[in-house]
C-alpha positions, 0 to 999 in steps of 0.5 A, a space after each residue: 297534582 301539586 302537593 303543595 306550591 314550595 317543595 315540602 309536603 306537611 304532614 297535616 295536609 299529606 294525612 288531610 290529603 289522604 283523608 280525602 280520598 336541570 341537565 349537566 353532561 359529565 362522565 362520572 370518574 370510575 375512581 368515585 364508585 361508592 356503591 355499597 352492599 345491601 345491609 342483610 338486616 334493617 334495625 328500626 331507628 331510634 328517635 336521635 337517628 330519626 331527627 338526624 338520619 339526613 346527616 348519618 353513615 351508610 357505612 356505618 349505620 345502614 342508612 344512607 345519610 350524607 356522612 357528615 360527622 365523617 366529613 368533619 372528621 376528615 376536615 378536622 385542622 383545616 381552616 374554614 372560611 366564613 361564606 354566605 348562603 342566600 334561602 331565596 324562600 318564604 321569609 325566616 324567622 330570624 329570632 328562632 334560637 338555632 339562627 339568630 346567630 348565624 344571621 348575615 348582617 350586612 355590615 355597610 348598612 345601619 338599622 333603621 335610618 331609612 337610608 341606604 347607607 351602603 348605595 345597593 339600592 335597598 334600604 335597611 337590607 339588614 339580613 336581607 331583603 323582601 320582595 313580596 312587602 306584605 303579601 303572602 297568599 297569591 295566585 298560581 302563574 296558570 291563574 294569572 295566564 288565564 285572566 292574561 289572556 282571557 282579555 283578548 279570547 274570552 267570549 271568542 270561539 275559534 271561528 272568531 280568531 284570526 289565522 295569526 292568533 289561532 296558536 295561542 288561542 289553542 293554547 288559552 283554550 287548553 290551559 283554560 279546560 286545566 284551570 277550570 277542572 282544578 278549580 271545580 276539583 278544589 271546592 268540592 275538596 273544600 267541600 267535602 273537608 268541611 263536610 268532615 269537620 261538621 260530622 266529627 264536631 256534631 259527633 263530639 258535642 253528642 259525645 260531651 252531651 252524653 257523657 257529661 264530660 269534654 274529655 271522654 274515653 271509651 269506656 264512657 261512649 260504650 256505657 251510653 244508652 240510646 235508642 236514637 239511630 243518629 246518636 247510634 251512628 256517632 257512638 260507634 263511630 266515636 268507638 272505632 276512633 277511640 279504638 284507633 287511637 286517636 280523638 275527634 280532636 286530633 281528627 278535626 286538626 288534621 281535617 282543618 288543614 285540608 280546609 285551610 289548604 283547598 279554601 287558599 286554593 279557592 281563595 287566592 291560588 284560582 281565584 281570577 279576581 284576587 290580586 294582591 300584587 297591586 299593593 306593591 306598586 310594581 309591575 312584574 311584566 315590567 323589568 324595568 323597576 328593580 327595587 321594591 318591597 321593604 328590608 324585613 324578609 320576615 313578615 309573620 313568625 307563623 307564615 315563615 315554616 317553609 323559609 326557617 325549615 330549610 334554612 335550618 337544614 343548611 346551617 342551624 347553629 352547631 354545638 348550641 344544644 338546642 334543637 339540629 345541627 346543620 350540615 354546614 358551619 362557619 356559614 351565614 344566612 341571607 334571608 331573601 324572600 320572593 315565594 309567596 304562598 301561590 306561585 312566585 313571579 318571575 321578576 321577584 325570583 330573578 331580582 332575588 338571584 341578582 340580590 343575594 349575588 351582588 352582596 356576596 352569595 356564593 351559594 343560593 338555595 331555590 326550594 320552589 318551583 312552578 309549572 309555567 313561567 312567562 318570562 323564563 328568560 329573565 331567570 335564565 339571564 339571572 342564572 347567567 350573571 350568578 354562573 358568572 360572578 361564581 354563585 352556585 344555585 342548588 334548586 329542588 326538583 319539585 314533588 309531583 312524581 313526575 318526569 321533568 324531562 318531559 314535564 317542564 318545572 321553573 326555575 330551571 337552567 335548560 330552556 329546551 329542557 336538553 341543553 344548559 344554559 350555564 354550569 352552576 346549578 345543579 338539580 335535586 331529587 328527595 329520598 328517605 332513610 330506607 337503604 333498599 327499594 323503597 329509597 326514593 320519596 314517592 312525591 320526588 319529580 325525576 329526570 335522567 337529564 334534568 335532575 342530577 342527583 337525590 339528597 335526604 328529603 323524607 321525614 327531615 326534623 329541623 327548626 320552624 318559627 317561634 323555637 319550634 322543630 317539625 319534620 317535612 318532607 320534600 324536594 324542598 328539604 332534599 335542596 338544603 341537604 345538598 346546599 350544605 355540603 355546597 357550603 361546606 366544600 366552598 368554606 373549606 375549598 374556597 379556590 373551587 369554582 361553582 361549576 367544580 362544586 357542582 361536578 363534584 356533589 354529583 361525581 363524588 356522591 355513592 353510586 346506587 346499584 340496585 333497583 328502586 321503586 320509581 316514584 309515582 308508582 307502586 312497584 314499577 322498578 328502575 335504576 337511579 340512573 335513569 332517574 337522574 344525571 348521576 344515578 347517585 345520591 349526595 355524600 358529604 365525606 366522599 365530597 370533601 375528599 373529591 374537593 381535597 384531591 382537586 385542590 392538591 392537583 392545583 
């Protein structure tokens, strides 16, 4: 099941959820074996190691952390050069104090005028660009297959079909037992969400009703007395939660995120009638038209959270005293938006890749992904001209537990998911702070051929709209991990190729050699090597060490 359309999982909808019941071939250089032993004893983290265990020492602090102060340390003189990294995402909220003065501008481009002052094609691009206008929800790409084909098979059954289009409508039919299974899984999920929110709210207002108080504590449920078999019901109830250490409210929240995220599912994701496509005045089956939406990549501070959270991993503003640093400075952010809250469209990710390119991109962050793709060949073909012009793309793996080797996740740069079609992009698994078995996110996708290499991706503290920071969880957090230290090896190293970028983050990350819990399963142990390319995990100071060393030889 897919938790959640961009690769992050909230911690709303992971607990509503619970409540309810990329292929590159290169020899791995024995000189770079970074394996470390076991740490014998594990010390709880503090709450400054929880909200920064992503950027910490393996050596040093027993938690496998990307060393990045290390690798600064080891930068310390050296001259940096100013690089753009494009967040092909949701949108960014790009007032929030720990980005907005970290912002690319584009320096040709006057706000405002309506005009395209620097002849890109795109007016008023100012930080960025927006290719879904005002859309937000949207369907998900089996949903807009089905209505597809459902034109020409709907109402047919095989014995109507002719001998030519007897493959595709096999394959209709198979997609279309899939959609209708999650569709009915969906509303009952609704359903029952809502079934939840109505028993703790009725057990609250008899709680206020009794007690005589909105904010009541145990020792005012238990001294209610009562003969009615209902109100019995919901004050023990109401005494079990207490007990628990929470409150109805607290339980409501956590429910409605369930009900805000199966009602989108009903609502948008599956449903066949909703299209809000149209508003843009644009054909996604048509490549012809490229320039569309508006230059505002932010379109509600509220929708913006998957967009601003991974921005903020890459390159928060450094040394300000608020909130993180990132992993990266000395770095721009280019805000393009192309992921709706649904599945993104093929044309809008394949133009996104061409935009951050053709204005200066030198590494782009994909933190989506989907399980079809009509027209792969137009991102395939959009990763092509970024391997060519030098643009690094670090893409996330996705979070279905799954083996993508087998089962395909878009975008992706191998058609036949065995063989590349380029050699700058490079694929990443999420893992948590804990250095022993359970390492690997339990959600994070796998693949021995198409995923290269893990990053931190569990529990990561970084900003969200209006000044605000949250932990999330993903792949989606995993690819921010691994794009700033991208940009931090292309600002310091910028004589280095994408592809020698790439070989890098996955030659110079430390190799793991004990056996972990494979994601998806309960106790089912592997090697990371037969989870990934690398069998490593990305490490900043051996990175900029690697990048030091290739850059001497030359």
């Amino acid at each position: 099941m897919r938790i959640s359309k961009t690769f992050y999982i909230s911690s709303l909808v992971m607990a509503s959820l619970v409540s309810c019941k990329s292929i590159h071939r290169i020899a791995v250089p024995a000189a770079v074996s970074n394996a470390i032993e076991l740490p014998s004893k594990k010390a709880a983290l503090t709450e400054g190691q929880r909200q920064t265990w992503g950027h910490a020492d393996i050596s040093n602090d027993t938690i496998p952390g990307m060393s990045i102060a290390k690798a600064y340390e080891f930068l310390k003189g050296k001259k940096s050069t100013e690089i753009i990294v494009a967040v092909n995402d949701s949108g960014v909220d790009l007032g929030h104090e720990d980005l907005e003065n970290v912002l690319w501008t584009n320096p040709k481009e006057i706000p405002g005028n309506g005009i395209d002052d620097d002849k890109n094609k795109y007016v008023d691009d100012i930080h960025g660009w927006n290719f879904l206008g005002e859309i937000y929800d949207e369907n998900l790409e089996i949903t807009r297959i089905i209505k597809e084909k459902s034109k020409k098979f709907d109402g047919k059954t095989a014995a109507d079909i002719s001998k030519k289009d007897k493959k595709e409508y096999d394959e209709y039919i198979k997609l279309k037992e899939i959609f209708d299974k999650k569709l009915g899984e969906a509303s009952e999920s609704k359903n029952q969400f809502n079934f939840y929110y109505s028993l703790y709210n009725g057990a609250h207002q008899a709680m206020v009703k009794q007690t005589g108080k909105e904010t009541y504590n145990l020792e005012d449920v238990e001294a209610i007395v009562t003969s009615d078999e209902g109100l019995i019901k919901q004050k023990e109830m109401t005494i079990r939660l207490l007990k628990g250490g929470t409150s109805y409210a607290e339980q409501m929240k956590q429910v409605q995120g369930g009900i805000d995220y199966y009602t989108s599912q009903v609502n948008a994701h599956y449903n066949l009638d909703f299209n809000p496509r149209k508003e843009l005045n644009n054909d996604e089956n048509n490549l012809k038209t490229k320039v569309y939406g508006d230059g505002n990549p932010m379109i509600r501070q509220a929708d913006e959270i998957h967009g601003t959270h991974v921005a903020g991993i890459i390159l928060a503003e450094n040394g300000n005293g608020k909130g993180v640093d990132g992993v990266a400075t000395n770095v721009k952010l280019m805000s393009v938006r192309c992921v709706p809250n649904g599945d993104e469209y093929d044309k809008d990710v394949a133009l996104g890749f061409k935009y951050a390119v053709d204005n200066g991109a030198k590494v782009i962050n994909t933190s989506f992904g989907k399980a079809y793709s009509p027209h792969a060949d137009w991102v395939h073909d959009a990763i092509k001209y970024a391997e060519k012009h030098d643009v690094l793309i670090v893409n996330a793996a996705g979070n279905d537990a799954a083996n993508i080797d087998i089962e395909a996740s878009f975008p992706n740069d191998a058609p036949d998911l065995s063989k590349e079609i380029s050699d700058n992009m490079i694929t990443i698994g999420a893992m948590g702070s804990s250095y022993d078995k359970n390492m690997l996110a339990t959600f994070s996708n796998y693949g021995k051929k198409n995923v290269d290499i893990f990053a931190p991706g569990v529990k990561i503290y970084a900003p969200v709209p209006n000044g605000a920071y949250k932990y999330l969880s993903g792949t989606s957090m995993a690819s921010p991990s691994t794009a700033g230290v991208a940009a931090m090896i292309r600002s310091y190293y910028p004589e280095l190729s994408a592809k020698q970028v790439k070989y890098i983050l996955m030659n110079s990350g430390v190799e793991i050699n004990f056996k972990l819990i494979k994601p998806g399963t309960k106790d089912e142990m592997v090697n990371l090597s037969d989870l990934c390319v690398s069998g490593r995990i990305v490490n900043a100071y051996n990175a900029v060490k690697m990048a030091e060393a290739m850059v001497s030889k030359k």
